[in-house]
MOPAC internal coordinates of N, CA, C and O (Angstrom, degrees):
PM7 1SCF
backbone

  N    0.0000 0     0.00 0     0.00 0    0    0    0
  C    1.4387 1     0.00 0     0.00 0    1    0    0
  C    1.5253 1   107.47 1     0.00 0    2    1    0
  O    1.2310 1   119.25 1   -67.84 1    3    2    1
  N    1.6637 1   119.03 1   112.16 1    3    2    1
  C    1.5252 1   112.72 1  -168.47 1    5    3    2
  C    1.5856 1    91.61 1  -103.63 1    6    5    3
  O    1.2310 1   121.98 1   -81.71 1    7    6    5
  N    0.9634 1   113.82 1    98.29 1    7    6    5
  C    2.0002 1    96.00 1   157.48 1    9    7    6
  C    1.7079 1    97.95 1  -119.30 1   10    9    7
  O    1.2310 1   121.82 1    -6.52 1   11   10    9
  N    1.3288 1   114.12 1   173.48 1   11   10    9
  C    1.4290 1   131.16 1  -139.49 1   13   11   10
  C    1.6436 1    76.13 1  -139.48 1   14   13   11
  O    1.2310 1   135.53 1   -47.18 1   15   14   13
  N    1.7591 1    87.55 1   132.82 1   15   14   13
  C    1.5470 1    99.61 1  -176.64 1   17   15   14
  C    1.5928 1   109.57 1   -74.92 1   18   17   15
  O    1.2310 1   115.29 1   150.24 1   19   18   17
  N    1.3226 1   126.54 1   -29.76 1   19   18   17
  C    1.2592 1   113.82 1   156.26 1   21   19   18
  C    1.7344 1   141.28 1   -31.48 1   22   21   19
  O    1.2310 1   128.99 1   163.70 1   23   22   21
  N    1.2208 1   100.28 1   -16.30 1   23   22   21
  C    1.1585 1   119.66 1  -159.10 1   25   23   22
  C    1.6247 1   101.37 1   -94.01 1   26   25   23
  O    1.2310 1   123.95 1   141.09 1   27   26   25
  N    1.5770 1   110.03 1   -38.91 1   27   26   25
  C    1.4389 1   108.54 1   175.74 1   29   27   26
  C    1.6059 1   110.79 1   -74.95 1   30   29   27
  O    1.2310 1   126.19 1   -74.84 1   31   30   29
  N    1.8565 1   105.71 1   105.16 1   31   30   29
  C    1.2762 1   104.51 1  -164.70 1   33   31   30
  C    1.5907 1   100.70 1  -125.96 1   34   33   31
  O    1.2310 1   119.45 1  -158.42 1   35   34   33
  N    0.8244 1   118.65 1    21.58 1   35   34   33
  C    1.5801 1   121.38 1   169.52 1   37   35   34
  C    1.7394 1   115.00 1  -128.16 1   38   37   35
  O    1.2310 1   127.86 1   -17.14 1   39   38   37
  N    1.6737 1   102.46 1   162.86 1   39   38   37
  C    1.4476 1   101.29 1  -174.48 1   41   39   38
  C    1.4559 1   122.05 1  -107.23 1   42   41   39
  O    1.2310 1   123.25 1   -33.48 1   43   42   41
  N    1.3275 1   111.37 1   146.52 1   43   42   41
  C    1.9332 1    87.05 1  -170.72 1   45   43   42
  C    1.6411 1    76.96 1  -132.67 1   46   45   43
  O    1.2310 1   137.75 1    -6.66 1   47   46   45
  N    1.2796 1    83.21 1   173.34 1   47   46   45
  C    2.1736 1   109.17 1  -177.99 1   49   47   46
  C    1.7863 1    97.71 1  -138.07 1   50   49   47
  O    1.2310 1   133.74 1   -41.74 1   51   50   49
  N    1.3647 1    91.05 1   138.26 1   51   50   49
  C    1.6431 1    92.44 1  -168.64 1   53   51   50
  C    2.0045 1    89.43 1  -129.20 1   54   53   51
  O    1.2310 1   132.33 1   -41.84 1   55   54   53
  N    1.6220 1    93.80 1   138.16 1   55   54   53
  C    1.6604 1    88.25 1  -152.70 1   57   55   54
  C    1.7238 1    76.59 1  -123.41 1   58   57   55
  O    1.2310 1   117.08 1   -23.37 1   59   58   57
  N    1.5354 1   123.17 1   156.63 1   59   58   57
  C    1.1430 1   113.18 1   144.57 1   61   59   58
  C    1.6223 1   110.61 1  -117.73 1   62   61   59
  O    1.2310 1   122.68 1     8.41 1   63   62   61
  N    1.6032 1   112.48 1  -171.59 1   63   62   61
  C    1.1048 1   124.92 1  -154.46 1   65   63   62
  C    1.9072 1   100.89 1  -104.58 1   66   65   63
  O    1.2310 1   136.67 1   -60.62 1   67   66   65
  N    0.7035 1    85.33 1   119.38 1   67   66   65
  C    1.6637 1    90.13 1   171.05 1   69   67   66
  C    1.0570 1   148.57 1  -141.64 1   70   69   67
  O    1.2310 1   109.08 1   -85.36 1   71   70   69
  N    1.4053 1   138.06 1    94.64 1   71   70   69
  C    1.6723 1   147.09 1  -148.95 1   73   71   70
  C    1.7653 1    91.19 1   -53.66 1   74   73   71
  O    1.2310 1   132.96 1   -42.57 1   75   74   73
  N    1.2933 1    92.57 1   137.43 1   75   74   73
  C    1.5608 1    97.37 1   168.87 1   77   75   74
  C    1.8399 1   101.46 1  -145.43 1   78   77   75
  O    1.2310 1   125.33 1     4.25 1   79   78   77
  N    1.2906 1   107.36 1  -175.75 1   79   78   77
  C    2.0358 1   107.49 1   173.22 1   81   79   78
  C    0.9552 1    91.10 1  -135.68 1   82   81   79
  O    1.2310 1   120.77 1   -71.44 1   83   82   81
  N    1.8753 1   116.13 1   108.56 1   83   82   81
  C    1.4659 1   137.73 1   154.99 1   85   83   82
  C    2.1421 1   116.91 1   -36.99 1   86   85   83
  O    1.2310 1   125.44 1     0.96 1   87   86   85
  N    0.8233 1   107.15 1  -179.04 1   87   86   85
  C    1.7417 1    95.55 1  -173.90 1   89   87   86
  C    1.5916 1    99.25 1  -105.59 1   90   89   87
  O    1.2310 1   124.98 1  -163.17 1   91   90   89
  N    1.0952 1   108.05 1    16.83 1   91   90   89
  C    1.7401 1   110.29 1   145.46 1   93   91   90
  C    1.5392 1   125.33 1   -83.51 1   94   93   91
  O    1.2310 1   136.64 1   173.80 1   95   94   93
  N    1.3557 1    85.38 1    -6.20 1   95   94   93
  C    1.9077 1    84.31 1  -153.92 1   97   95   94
  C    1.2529 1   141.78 1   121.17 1   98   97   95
  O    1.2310 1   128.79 1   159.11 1   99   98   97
  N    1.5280 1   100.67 1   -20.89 1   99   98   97
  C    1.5241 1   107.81 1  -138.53 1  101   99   98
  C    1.4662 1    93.93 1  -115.00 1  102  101   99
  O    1.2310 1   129.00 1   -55.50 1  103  102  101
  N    1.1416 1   100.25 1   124.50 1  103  102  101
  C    2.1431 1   117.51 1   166.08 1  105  103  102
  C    1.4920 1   103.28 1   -52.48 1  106  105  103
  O    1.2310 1   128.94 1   -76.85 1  107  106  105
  N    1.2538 1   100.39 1   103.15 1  107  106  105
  C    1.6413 1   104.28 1   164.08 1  109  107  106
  C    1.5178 1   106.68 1  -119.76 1  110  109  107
  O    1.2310 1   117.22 1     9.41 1  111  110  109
  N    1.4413 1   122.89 1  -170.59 1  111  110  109
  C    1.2449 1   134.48 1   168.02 1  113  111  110
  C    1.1053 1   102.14 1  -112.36 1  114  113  111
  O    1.2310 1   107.37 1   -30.53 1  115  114  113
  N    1.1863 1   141.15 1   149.47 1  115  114  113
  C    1.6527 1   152.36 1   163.54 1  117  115  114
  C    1.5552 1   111.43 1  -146.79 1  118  117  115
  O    1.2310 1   126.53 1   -57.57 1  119  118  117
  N    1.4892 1   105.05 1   122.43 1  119  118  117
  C    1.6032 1   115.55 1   174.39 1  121  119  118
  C    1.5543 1   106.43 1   -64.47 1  122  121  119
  O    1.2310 1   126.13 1   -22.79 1  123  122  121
  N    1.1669 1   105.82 1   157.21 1  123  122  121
  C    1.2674 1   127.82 1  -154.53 1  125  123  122
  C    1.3744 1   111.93 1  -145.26 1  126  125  123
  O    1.2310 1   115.58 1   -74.89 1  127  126  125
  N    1.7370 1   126.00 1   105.11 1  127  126  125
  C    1.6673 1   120.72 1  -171.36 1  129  127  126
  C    1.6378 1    93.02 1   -60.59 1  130  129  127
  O    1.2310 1   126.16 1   -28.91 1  131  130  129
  N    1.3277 1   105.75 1   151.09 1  131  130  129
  C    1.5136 1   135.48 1   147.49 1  133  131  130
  C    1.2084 1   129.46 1   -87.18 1  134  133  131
  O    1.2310 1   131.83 1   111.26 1  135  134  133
  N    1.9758 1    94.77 1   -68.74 1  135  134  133
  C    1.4162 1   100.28 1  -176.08 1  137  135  134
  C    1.5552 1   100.85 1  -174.81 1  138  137  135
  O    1.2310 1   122.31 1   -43.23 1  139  138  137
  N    1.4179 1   113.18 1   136.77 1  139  138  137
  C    1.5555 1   113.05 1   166.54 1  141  139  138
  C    1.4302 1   116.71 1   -92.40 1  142  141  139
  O    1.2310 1   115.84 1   -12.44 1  143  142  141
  N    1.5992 1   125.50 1   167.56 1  143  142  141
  C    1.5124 1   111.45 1  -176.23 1  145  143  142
  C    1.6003 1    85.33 1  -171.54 1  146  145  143
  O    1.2310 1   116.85 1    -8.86 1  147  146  145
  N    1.4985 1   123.59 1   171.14 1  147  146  145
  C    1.5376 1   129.16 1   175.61 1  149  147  146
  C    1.1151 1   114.96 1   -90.29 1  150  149  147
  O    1.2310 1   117.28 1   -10.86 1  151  150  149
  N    1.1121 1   122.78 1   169.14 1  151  150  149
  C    1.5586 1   110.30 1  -165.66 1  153  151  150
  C    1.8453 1   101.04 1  -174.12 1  154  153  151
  O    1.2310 1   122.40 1   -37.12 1  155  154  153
  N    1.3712 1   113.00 1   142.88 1  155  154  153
  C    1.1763 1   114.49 1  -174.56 1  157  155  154
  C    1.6359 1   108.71 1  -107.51 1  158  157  155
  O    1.2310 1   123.72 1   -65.97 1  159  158  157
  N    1.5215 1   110.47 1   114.03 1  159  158  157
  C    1.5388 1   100.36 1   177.28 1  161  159  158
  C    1.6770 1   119.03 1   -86.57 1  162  161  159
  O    1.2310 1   124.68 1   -60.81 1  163  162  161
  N    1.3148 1   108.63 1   119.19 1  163  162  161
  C    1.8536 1   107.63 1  -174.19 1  165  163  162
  C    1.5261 1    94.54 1   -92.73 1  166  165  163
  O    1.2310 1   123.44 1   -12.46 1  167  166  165
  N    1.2734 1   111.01 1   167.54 1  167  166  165
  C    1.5183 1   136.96 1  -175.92 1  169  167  166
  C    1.8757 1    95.54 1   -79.73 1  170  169  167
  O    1.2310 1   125.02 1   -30.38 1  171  170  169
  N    1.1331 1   107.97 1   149.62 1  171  170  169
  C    1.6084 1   125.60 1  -170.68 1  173  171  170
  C    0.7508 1    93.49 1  -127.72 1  174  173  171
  O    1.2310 1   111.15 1   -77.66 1  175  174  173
  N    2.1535 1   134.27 1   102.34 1  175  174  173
  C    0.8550 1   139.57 1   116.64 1  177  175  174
  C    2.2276 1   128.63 1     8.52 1  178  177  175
  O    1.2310 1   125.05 1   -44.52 1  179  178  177
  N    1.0485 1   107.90 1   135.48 1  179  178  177
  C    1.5165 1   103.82 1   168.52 1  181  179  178
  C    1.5520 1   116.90 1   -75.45 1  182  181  179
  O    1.2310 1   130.30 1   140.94 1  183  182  181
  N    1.3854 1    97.73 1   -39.06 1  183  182  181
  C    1.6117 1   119.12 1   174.96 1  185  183  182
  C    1.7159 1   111.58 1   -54.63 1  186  185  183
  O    1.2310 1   125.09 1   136.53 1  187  186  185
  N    1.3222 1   107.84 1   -43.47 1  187  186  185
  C    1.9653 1   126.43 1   171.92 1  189  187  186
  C    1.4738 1    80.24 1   -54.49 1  190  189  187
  O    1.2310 1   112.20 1    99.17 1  191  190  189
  N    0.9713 1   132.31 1   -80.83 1  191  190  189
  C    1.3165 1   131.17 1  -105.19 1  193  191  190
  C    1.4690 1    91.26 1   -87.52 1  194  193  191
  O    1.2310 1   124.35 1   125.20 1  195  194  193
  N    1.2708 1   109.26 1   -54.80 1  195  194  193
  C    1.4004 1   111.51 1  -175.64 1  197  195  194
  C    1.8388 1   112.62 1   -42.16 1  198  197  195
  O    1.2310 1   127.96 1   134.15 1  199  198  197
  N    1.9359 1   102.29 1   -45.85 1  199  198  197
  C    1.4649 1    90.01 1  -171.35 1  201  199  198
  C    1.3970 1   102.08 1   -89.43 1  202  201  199
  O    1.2310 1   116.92 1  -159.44 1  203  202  201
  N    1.3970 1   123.46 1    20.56 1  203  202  201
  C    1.8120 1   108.84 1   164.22 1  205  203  202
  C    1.3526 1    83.30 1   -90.25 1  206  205  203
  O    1.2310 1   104.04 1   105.95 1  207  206  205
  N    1.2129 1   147.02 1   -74.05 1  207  206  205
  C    1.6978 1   146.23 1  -103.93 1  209  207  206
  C    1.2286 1   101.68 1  -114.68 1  210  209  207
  O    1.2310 1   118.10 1   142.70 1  211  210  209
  N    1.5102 1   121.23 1   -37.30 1  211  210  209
  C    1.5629 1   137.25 1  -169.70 1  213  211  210
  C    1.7962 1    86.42 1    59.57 1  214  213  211
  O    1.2310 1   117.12 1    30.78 1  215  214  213
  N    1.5958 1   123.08 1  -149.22 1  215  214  213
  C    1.4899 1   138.52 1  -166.00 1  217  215  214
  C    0.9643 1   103.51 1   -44.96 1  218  217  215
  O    1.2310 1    99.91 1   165.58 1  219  218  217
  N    1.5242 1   153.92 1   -14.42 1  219  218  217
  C    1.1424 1   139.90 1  -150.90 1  221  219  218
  C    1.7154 1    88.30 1   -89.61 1  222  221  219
  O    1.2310 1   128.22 1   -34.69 1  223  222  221
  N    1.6857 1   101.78 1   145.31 1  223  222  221
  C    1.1681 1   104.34 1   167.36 1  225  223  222
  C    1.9715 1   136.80 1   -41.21 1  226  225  223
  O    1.2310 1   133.45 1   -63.84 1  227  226  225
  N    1.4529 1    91.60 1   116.16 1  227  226  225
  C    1.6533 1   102.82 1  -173.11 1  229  227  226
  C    1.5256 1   115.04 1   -50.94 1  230  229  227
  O    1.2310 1   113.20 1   135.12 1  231  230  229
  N    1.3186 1   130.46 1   -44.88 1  231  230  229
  C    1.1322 1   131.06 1  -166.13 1  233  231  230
  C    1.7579 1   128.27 1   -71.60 1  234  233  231
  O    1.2310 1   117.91 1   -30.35 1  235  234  233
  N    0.9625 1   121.58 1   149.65 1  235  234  233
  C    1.7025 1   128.39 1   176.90 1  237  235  234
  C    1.1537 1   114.41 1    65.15 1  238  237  235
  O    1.2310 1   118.99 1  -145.96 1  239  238  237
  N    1.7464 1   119.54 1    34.04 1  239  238  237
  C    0.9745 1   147.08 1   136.32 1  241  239  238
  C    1.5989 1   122.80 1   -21.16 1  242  241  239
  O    1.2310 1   105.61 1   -63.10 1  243  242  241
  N    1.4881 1   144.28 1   116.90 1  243  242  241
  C    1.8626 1   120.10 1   148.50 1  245  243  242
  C    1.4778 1    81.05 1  -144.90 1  246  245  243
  O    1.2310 1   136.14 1   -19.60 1  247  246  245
  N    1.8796 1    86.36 1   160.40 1  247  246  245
  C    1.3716 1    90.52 1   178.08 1  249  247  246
  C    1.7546 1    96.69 1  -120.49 1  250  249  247
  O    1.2310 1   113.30 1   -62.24 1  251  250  249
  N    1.1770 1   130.26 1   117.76 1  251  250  249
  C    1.3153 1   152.27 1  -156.24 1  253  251  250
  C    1.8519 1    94.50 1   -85.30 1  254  253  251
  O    1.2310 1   130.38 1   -50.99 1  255  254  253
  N    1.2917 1    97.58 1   129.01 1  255  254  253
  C    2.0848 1    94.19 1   168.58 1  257  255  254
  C    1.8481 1    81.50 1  -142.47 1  258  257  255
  O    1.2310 1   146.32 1   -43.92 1  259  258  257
  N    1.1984 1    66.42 1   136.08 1  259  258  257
  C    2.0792 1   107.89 1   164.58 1  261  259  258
  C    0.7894 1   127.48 1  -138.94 1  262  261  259
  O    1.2310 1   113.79 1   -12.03 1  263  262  261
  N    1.3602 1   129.36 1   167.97 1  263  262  261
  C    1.4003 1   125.88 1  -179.14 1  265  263  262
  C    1.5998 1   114.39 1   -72.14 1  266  265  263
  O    1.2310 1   111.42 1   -23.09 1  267  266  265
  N    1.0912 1   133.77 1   156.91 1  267  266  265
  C    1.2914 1   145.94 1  -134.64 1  269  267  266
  C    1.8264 1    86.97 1  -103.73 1  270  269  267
  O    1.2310 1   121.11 1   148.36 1  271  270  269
  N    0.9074 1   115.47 1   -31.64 1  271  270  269
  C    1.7496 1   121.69 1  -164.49 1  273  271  270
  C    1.4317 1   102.04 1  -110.69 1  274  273  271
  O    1.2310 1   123.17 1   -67.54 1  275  274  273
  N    1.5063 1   111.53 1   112.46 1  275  274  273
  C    1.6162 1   131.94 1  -179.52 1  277  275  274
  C    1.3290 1   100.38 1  -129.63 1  278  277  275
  O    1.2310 1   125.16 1   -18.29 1  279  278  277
  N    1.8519 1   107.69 1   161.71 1  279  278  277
  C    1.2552 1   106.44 1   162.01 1  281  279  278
  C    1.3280 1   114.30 1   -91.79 1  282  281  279
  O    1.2310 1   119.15 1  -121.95 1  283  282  281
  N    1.4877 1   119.23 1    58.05 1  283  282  281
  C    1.4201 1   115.12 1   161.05 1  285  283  282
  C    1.6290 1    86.95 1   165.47 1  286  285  283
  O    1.2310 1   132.72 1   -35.17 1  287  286  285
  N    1.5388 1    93.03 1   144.83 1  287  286  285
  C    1.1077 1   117.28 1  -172.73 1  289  287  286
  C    2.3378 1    97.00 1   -72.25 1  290  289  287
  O    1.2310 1   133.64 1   -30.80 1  291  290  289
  N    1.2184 1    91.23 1   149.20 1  291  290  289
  C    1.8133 1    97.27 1  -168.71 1  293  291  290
  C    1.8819 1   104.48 1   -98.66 1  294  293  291
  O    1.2310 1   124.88 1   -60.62 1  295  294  293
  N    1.0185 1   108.24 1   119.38 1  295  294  293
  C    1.5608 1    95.90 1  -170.67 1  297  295  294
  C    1.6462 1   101.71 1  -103.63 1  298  297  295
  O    1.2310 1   129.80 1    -0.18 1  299  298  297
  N    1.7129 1    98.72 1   179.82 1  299  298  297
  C    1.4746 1   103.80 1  -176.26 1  301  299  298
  C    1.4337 1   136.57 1   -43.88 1  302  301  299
  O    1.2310 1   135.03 1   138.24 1  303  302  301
  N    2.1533 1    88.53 1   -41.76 1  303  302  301
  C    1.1178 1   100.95 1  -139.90 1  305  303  302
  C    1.5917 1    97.75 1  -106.78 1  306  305  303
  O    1.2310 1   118.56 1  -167.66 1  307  306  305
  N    1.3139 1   120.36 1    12.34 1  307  306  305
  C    1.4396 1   127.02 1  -161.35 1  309  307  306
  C    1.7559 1    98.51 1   -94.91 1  310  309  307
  O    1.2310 1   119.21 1   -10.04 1  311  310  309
  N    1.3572 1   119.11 1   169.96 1  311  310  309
  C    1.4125 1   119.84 1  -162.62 1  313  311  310
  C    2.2450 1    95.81 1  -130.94 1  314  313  311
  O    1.2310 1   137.54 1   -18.47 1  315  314  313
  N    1.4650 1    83.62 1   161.53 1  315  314  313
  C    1.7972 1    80.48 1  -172.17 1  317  315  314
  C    1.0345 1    88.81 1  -130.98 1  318  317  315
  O    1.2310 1   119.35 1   -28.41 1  319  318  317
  N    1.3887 1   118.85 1   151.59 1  319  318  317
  C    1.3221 1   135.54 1   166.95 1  321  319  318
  C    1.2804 1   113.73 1  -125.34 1  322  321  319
  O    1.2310 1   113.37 1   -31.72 1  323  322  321
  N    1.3068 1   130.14 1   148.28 1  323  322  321
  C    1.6107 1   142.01 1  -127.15 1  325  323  322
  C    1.8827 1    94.47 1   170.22 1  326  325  323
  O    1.2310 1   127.94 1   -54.58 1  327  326  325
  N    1.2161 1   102.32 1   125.42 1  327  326  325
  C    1.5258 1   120.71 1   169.21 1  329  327  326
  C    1.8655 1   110.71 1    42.69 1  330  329  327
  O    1.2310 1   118.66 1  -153.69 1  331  330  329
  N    1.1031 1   120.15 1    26.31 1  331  330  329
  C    1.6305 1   126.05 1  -167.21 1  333  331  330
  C    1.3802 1   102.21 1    78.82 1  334  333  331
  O    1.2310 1   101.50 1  -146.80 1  335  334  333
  N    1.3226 1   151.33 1    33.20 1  335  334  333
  C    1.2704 1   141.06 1   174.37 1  337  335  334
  C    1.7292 1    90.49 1  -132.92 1  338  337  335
  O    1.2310 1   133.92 1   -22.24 1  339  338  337
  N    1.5247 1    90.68 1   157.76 1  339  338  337
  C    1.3623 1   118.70 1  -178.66 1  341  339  338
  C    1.4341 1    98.94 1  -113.10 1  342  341  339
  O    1.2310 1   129.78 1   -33.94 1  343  342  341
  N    1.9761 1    98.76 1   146.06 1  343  342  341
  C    1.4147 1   118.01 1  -173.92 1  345  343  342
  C    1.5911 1   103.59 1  -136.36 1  346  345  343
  O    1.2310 1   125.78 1   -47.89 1  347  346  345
  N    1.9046 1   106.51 1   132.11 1  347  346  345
  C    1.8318 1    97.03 1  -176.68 1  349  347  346
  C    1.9227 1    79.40 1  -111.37 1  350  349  347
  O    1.2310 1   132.59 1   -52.97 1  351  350  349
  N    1.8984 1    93.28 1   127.03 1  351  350  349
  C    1.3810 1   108.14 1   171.48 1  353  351  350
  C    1.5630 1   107.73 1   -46.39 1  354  353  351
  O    1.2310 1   113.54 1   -69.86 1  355  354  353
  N    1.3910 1   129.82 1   110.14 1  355  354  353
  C    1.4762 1   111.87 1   153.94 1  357  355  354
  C    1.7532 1   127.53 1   -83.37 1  358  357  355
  O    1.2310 1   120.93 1   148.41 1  359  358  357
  N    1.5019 1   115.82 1   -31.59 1  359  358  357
  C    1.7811 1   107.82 1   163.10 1  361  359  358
  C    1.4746 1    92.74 1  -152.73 1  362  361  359
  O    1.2310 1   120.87 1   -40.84 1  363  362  361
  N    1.3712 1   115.93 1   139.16 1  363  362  361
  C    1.4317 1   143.88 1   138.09 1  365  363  362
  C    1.3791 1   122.77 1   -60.51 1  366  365  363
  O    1.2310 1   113.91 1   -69.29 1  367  366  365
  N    1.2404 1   129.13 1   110.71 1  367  366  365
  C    1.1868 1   138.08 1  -169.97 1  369  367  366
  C    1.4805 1   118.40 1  -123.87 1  370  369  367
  O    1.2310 1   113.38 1   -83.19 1  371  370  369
  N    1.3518 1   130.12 1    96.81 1  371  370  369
  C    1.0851 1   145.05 1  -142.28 1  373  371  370
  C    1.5903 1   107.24 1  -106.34 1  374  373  371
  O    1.2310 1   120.14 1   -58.32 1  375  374  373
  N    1.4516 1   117.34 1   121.68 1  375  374  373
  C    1.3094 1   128.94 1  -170.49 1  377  375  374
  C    1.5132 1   102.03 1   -84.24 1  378  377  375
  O    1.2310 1   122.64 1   -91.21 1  379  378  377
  N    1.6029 1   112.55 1    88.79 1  379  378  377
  C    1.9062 1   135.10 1  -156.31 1  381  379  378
  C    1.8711 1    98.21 1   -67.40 1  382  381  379
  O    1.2310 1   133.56 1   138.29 1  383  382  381
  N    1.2894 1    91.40 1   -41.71 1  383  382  381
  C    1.6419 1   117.31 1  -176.32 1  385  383  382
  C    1.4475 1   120.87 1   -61.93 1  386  385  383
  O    1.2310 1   123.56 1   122.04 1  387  386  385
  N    0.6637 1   110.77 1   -57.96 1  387  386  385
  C    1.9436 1   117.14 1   178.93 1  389  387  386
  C    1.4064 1   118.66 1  -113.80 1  390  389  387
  O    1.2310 1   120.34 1   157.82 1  391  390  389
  N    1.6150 1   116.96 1   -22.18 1  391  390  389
  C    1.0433 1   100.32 1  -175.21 1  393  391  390
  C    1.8343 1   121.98 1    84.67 1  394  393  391
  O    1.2310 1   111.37 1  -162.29 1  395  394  393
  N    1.6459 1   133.86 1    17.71 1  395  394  393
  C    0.9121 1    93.18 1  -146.93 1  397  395  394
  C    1.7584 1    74.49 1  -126.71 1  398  397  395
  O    1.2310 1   123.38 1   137.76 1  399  398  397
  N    1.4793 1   111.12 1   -42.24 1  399  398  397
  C    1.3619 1   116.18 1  -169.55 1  401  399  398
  C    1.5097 1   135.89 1  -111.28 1  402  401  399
  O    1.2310 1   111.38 1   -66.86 1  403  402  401
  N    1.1623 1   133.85 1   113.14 1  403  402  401
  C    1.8197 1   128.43 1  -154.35 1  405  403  402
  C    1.4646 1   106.17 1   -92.32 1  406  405  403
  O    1.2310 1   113.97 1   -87.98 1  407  406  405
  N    1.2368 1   129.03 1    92.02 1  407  406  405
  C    1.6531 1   114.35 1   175.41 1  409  407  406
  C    1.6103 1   110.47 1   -97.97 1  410  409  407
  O    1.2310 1   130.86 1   -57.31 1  411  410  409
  N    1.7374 1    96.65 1   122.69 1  411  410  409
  C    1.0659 1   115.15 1   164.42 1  413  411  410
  C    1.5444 1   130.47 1  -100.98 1  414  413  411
  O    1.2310 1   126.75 1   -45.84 1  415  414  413
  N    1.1625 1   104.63 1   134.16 1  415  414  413
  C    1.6826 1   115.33 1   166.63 1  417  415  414
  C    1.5151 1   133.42 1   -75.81 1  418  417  415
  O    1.2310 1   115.56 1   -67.02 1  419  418  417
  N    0.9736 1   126.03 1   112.98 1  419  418  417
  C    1.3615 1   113.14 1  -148.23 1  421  419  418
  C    2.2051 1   103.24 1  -128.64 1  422  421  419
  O    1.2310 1   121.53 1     7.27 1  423  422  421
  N    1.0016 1   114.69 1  -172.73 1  423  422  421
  C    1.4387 1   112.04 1  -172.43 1  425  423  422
  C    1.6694 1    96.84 1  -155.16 1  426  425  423
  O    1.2310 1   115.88 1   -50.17 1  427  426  425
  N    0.8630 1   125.43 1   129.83 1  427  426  425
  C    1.6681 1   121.57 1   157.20 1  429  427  426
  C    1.0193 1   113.92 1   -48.66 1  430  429  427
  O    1.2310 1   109.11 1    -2.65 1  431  430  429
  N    1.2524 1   138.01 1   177.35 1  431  430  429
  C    1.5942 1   163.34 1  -178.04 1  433  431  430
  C    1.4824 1   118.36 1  -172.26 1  434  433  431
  O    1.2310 1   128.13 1    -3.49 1  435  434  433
  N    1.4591 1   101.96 1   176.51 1  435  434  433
  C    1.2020 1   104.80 1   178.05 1  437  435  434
  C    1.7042 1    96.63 1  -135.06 1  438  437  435
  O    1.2310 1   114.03 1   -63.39 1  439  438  437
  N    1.2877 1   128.91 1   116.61 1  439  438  437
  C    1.5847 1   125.50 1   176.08 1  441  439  438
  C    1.3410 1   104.76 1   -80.55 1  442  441  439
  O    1.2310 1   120.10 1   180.00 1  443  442  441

């Protein structure tokens, strides 16, 4: 997979999820920054999408590539944010071979 670091020209924020107790009391979840980094968004095929997701709804789909080397490892369950919209990671796909580039699949949301 050759892409050209020039190319990662947008900014994303990668948040995870974390139970905390608001000063009511009350067990909520609240996202939590990690870490921002650049990131190149490619176009998502219908054909991709279908054989990542199969029935699950097609739309608000991107598949996110970054560089492979962060200060922190990116987990499943953590959410990205990109242009004021929210993204729930669906697979991390890890470049095993070189080491250089992480493409993720991602879905919109609404928090």
């Amino acid at each position: 997979m050759g892409y050209e670091s020039a190319k990662l020209d947008k900014r994303i924020t990668f948040y995870s999820k974390e139970r905390t107790v608001n000063s009511n009391g009350i067990d909520v979840v609240k996202p939590v920054e990690k870490f921002t980094c650049w990131a190149r968004i490619r176009q998502q095929y219908l054909n991709e999408i279908y054989s990542s997701f199969g029935n699950e709804a097609l739309e608000d789909v991107v598949t996110i590539i970054i560089r492979h080397q962060q200060i922190e490892e990116i987990k499943n369950n953590w959410l990205i944010k990109m242009n004021n919209k929210n993204y729930e990671i669906k697979k991390i796909n890890t470049d095993v071979s070189e080491k250089k580039w992480t493409t993720i699949l991602a879905k919109e949301v609404s928090v």
